[in-house]
C-alpha positions in Angstrom: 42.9 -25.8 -27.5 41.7 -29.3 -27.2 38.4 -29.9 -28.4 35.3 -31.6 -26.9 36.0 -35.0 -28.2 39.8 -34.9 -27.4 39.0 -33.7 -23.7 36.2 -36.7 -23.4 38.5 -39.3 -25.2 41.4 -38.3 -22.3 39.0 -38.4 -19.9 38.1 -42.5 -20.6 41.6 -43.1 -21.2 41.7 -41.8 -17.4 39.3 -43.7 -16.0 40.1 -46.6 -17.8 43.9 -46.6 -16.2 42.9 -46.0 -13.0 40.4 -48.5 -13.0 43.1 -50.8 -14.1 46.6 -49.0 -13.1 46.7 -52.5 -10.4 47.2 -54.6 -13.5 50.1 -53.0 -14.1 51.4 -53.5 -10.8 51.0 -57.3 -11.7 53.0 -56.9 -14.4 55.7 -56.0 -12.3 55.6 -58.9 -9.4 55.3 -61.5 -12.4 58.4 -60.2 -13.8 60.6 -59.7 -10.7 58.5 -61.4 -7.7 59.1 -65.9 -7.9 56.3 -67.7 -8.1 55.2 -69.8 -5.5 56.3 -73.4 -4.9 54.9 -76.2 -2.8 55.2 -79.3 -2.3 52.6 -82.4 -1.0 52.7 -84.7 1.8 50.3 -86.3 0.3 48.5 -88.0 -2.9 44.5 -87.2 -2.9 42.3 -89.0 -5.0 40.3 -87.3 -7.9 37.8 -87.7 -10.5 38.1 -86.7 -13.8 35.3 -85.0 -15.2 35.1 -83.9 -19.2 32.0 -82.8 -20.8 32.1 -83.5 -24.6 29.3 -82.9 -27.5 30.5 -84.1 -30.8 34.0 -84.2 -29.5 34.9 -87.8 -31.3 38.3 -86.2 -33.3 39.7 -85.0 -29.9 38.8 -86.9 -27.3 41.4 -89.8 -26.9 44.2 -87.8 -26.8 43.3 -85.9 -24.3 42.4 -89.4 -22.2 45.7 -90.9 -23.3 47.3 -87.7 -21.9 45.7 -87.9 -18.9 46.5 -91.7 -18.6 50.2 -90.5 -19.0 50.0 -88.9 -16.0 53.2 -88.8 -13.3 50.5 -89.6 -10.6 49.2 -92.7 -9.5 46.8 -94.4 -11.5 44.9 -96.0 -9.0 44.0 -92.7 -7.5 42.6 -90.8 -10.7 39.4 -91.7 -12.8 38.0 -90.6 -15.7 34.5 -89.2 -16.5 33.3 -88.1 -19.9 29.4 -87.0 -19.6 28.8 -87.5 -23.7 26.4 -84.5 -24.0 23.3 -84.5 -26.6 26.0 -86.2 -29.1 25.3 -87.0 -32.5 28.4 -88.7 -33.5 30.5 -91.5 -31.6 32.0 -89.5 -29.0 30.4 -92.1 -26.3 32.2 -95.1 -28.3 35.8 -93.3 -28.6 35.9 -92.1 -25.3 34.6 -95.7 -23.5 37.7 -97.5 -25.8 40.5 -94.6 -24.5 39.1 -96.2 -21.1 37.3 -93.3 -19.7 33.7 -94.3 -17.7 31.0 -92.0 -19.8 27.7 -91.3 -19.0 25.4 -89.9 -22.1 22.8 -87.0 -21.5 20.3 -85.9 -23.9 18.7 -82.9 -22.7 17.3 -80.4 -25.6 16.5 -77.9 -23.0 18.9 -77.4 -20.7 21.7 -77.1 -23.2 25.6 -76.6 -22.2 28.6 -77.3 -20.4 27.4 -76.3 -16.9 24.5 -78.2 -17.1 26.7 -81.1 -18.2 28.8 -80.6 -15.2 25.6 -80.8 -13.1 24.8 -84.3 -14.3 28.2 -85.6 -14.0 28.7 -84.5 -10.4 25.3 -85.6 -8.9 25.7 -89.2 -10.5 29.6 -88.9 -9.2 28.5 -88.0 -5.7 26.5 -91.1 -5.0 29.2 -93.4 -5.9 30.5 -95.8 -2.8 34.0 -94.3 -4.2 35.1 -90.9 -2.6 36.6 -87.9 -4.4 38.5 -85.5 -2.7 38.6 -83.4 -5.9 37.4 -83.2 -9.5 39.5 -81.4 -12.6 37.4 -80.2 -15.3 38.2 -80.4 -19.0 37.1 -79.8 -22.8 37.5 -82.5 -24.6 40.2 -80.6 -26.7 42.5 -80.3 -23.6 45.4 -81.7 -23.6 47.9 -82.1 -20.3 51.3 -81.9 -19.4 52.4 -85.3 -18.2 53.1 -83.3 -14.4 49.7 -82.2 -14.4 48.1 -83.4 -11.5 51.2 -84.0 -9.4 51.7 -80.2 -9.5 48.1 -79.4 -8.8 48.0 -81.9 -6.1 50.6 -79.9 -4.6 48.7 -76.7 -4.6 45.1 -78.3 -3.4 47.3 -80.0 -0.3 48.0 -77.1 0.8 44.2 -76.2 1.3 43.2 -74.3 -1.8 40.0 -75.6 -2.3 39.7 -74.3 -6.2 42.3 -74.4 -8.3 43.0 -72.8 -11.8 46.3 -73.9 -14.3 48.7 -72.5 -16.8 46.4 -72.3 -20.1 49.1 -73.1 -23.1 47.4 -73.5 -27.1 47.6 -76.4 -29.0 47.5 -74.3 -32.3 49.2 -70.8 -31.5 50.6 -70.8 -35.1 47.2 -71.4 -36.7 46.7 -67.8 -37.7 46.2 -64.2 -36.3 43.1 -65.8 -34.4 44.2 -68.4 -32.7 47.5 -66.3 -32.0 45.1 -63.4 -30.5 43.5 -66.1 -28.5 47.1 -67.5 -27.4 48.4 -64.7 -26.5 45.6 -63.4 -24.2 45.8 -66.8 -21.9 48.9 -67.0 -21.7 49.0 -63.1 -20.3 46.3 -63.8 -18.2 47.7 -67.0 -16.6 51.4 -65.6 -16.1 50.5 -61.9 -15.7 46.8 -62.2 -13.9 46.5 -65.6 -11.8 50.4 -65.8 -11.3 50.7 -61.9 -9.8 47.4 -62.8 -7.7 49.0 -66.3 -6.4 51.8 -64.1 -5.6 50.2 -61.4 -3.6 47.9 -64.3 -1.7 44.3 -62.5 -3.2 42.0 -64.7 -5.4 42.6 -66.0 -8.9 39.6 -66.3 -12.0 38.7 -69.6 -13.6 39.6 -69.4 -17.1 37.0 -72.0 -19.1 38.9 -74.9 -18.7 41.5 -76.2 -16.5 40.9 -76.1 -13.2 40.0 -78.2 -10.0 37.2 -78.0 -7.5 37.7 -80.0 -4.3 34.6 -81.9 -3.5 33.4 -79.9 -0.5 32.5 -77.1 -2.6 30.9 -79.4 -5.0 28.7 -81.2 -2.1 28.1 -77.3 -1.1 26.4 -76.6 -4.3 25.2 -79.8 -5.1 26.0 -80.2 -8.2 27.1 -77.2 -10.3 24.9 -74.5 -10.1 26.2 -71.8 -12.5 24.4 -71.7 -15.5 24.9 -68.9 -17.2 27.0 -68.4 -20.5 30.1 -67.6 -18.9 29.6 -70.1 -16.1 33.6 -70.3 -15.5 33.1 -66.5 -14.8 30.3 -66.6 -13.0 31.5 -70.2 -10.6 34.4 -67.1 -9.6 32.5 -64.3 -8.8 30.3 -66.5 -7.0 33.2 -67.8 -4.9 35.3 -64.4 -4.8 31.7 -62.9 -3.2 31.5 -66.0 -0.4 35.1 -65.5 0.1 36.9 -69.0 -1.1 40.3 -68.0 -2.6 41.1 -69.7 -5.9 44.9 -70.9 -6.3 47.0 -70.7 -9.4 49.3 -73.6 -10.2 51.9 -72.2 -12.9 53.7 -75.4 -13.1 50.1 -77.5 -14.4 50.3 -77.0 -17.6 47.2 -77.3 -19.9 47.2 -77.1 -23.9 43.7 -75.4 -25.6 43.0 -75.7 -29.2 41.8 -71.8 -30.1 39.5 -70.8 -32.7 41.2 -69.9 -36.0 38.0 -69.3 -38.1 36.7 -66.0 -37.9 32.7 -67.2 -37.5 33.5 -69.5 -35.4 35.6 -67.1 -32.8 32.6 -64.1 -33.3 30.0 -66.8 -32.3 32.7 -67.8 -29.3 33.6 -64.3 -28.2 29.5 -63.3 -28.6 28.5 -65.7 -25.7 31.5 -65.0 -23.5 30.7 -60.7 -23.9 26.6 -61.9 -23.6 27.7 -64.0 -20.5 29.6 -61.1 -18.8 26.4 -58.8 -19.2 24.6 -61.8 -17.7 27.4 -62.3 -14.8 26.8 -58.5 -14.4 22.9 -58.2 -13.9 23.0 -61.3 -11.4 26.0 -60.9 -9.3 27.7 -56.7 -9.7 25.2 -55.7 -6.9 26.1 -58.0 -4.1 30.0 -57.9 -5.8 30.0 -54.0 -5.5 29.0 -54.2 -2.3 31.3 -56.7 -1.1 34.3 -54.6 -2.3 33.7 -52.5 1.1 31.9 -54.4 3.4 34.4 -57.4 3.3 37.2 -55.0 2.1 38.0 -57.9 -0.5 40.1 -56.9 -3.3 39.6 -59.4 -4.8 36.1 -58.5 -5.6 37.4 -55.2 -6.9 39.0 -57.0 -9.3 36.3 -59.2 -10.2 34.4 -56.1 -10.2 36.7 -54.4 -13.3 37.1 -57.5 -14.9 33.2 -57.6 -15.5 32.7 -53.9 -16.1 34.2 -51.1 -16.9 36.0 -52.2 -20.0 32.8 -53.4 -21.4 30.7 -50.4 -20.8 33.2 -47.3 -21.0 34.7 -48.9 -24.3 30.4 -49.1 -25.8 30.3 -45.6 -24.0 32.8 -44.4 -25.5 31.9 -45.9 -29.0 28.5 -44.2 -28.8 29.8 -40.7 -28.0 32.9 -41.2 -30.8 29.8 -42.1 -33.5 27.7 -39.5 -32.7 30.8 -36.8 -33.1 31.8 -38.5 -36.3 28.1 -38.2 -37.8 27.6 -34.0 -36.8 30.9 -34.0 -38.6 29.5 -35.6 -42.1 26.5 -33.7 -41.2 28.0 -30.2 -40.8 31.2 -31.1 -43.5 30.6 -28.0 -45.6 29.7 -25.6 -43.0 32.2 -27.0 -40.6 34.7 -28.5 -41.9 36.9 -28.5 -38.5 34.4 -30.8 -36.8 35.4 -33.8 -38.4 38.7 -33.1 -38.6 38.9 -32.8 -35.2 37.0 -35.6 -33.9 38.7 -37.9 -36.8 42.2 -36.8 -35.0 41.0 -37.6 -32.0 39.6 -41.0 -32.5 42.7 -42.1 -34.3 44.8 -40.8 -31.2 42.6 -42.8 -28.8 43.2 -46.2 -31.5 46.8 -45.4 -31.4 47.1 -45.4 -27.4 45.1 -48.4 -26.9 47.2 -50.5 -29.7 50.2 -49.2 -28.1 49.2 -50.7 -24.5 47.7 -53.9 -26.2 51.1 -54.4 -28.1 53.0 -53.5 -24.9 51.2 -56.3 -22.8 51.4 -58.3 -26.0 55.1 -58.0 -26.0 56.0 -58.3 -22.8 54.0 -61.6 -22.6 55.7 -63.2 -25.8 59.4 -62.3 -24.6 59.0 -63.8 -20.9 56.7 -66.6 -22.2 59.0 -67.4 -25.5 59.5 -70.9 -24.8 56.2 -71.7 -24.2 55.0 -70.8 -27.1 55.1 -73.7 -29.6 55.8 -71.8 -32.6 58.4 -70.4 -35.5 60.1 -67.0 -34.3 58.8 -65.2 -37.3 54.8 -66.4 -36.2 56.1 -65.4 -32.6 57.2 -61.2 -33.8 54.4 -61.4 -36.9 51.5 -62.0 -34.4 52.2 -59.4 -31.6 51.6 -56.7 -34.0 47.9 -58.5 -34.5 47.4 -58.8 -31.2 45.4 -55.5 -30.4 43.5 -55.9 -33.4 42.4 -59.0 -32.1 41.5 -57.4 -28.7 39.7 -54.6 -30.8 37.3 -56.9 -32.7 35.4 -57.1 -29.3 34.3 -53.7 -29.4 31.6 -54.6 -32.0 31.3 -58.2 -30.6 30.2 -56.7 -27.2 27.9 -53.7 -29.4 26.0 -56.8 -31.2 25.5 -58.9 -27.5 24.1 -56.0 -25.6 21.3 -56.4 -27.9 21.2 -59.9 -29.8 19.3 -63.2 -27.9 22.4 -65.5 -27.3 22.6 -69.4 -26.9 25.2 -71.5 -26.5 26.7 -73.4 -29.2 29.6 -75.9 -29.5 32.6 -75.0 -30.9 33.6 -77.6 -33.4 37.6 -79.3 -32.6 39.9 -80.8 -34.9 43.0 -80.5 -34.5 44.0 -84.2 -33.3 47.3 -83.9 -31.7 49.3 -86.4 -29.0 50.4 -84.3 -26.8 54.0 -85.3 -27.3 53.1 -83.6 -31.3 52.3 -80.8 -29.3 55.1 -80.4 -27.1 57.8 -81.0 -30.1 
């Protein structure tokens, strides 16, 4: 007979695949379904925009790449704003030939606010933009880039998201984790949703806004810690689709110290509790009154993992503790609940390393790194995803702030691509 804890373990392991049984479906159309191919009649003109603090060891190359472009120069500038810098950022990025603008605002601290400089100076220029692509300095681009994004935004999509490569898959188990989990969610989340024509998620970095939704908000108005989060559900809940450009390939450098990614992975789980509190109301609610799936899916991306998996924690810890408690008298008890805690472990690593797996064999090439690293890293994968569980126990009740994430790892992108 199955005991309480087994019976309430099954029953989140329930929810949690129905809530997410469509993700699965993905899976399938970006295995067997093509992606999408257009093609332009046309060449638009963009801006550039990167916002950088203390970004002096990465920020040419990713100029140089961008300078490398198959695209006409003539109709592509570059932007750095040089935010609240204390090293030479400004300097390097002027002498790579990018325009920069330097902000130093002690207040109103991080990248959205950044953006929200950059545009309203942009705006007032005699020159017009048609569209801007938005980096980190630590970005690096495929020399097709913006020819195959330019392709998508002719077609009308208005907002536009990219493949999201690494720079440092190799590094170690972290940056692998890291890796791993874009490169899933661009071919097995964006792709699938290009696919079946619903709305894609902006992933950080890597994307492109056309300039009537930048005039609309004047500026960039999302501000919270997640703002590429938030800028979606935002425009998944006023109904602009965002496109998914496969062949736009972008390369991330990934956090490989362990500080360093909990500090990350704290504002991005702080930032979804934010996204939740502002915008699950009127995203809930737009799930049936514009019969938007996409805004179901926005709506599970921001919630019910979070929330079931501290749920479930809770309930596991409090079983756990009667068990110590009532050892002698009941020895069962903790036998029982120990089982089932390590059967609900056991389930979720098996799904992780499933998604893990299938993601490394269809994505192999991709991945810039030894075969061993390739096998040795899938089996780190869900242990990677698991450290969130006390990441997202610590947010729900630590003050967070945003703070930069140091880059080093200086790399042309034709080192990269070798």
């Amino acid at each position: 007979m199955l005991s309480f804890i087994s019976i309430f373990n099954l029953v989140i392991f329930i929810l949690f695949t129905g809530f997410y049984f469509y993700q699965f479906y993905y899976v399938i159309i970006g295995l067997f379904k093509e992606s999408k191919v257009f093609a332009a009649n046309r060449n638009h003109k963009y801006a550039v925009v990167i916002a950088a603090r203390n970004e002096s060891a990465v920020i040419a190359q990713l100029i140089n790449s961008i300078k490398k472009q198959k695209y006409p120069s003539s109709l592509v500038d570059i932007y750095v704003v040089a935010d609240n810098c204390t090293d030479n950022t400004a300097d390097v990025a002027r002498e790579a030939g990018a325009t920069v603008f330097e902000r130093f605002n002690r207040q109103l601290v991080g990248k959205g606010y950044a953006l929200d400089y950059a545009f309203k100076i942009i705006m007032n220029y005699d020159v017009k933009y048609e569209g801007y692509f938005v980096f980190d300095a630590d970005n690096l681009l495929d020399e097709n880039y913006i020819a195959e994004m330019n392709k998508v935004f002719d077609h009308g999509y208005k907002i536009i998201t990219s493949y999201r490569n690494s720079k440092n898959y190799d590094t170690n188990w972290l940056s692998a984790g890291y890796s791993l989990w874009f490169l899933r969610e661009a071919k097995y989340l964006n792709n699938s949703r290009m696919i079946l024509n619903t709305g894609c998620a902006i992933s950080g970095t890597g994307f492109m806004v056309s300039d009537e939704i930048v005039r609309k908000n004047n500026g960039w108005k999302h501000h919270l810690l997640t703002e590429d989060i938030e800028f979606s559900i935002d425009n998944a809940i006023q109904g602009e689709k965002i496109g998914y450009c496969g062949n736009a390939v972008l390369y991330d450098e990934q956090p490989y110290l362990f500080e360093q990614s909990w500090n990350q992975r704290l504002r991005w789980a702080k930032g979804f509790y934010q996204v939740f509190a502002k915008y699950g109301k009127n995203l809930f609610k737009s799930i049936f009154t514009k019969r938007s799936f996409c805004c179901y899916d926005m709506f599970v991306t921001i919630t019910p993992a979070l929330f079931l998996s501290l749920f479930s924690v809770a309930i596991n810890v409090v079983f756990l503790t009667i068990g110590l408690i009532n050892i002698e008298t009941n020895p069962a008890i903790i036998q029982e609940t120990s089982t089932a805690i390590m059967m609900s472990v056991v389930n979720s690593y098996i799904v992780l390393f499933a998604l893990g797996l299938i993601t490394t064999i269809t994505e192999w090439k991709q991945i810039n790194s030894s075969p061993w690293n390739k096998i040795k890293y899938l089996f780190s994968f869900p242990v990677f995803i698991f450290t969130y569980v006390p990441i997202s126990i610590v947010a729900l009740c630590k003050k967070i702030e945003w703070k930069p994430i140091t880059h080093s790892i200086a790399k042309s992108i034709e080192e990269v691509r070798q």
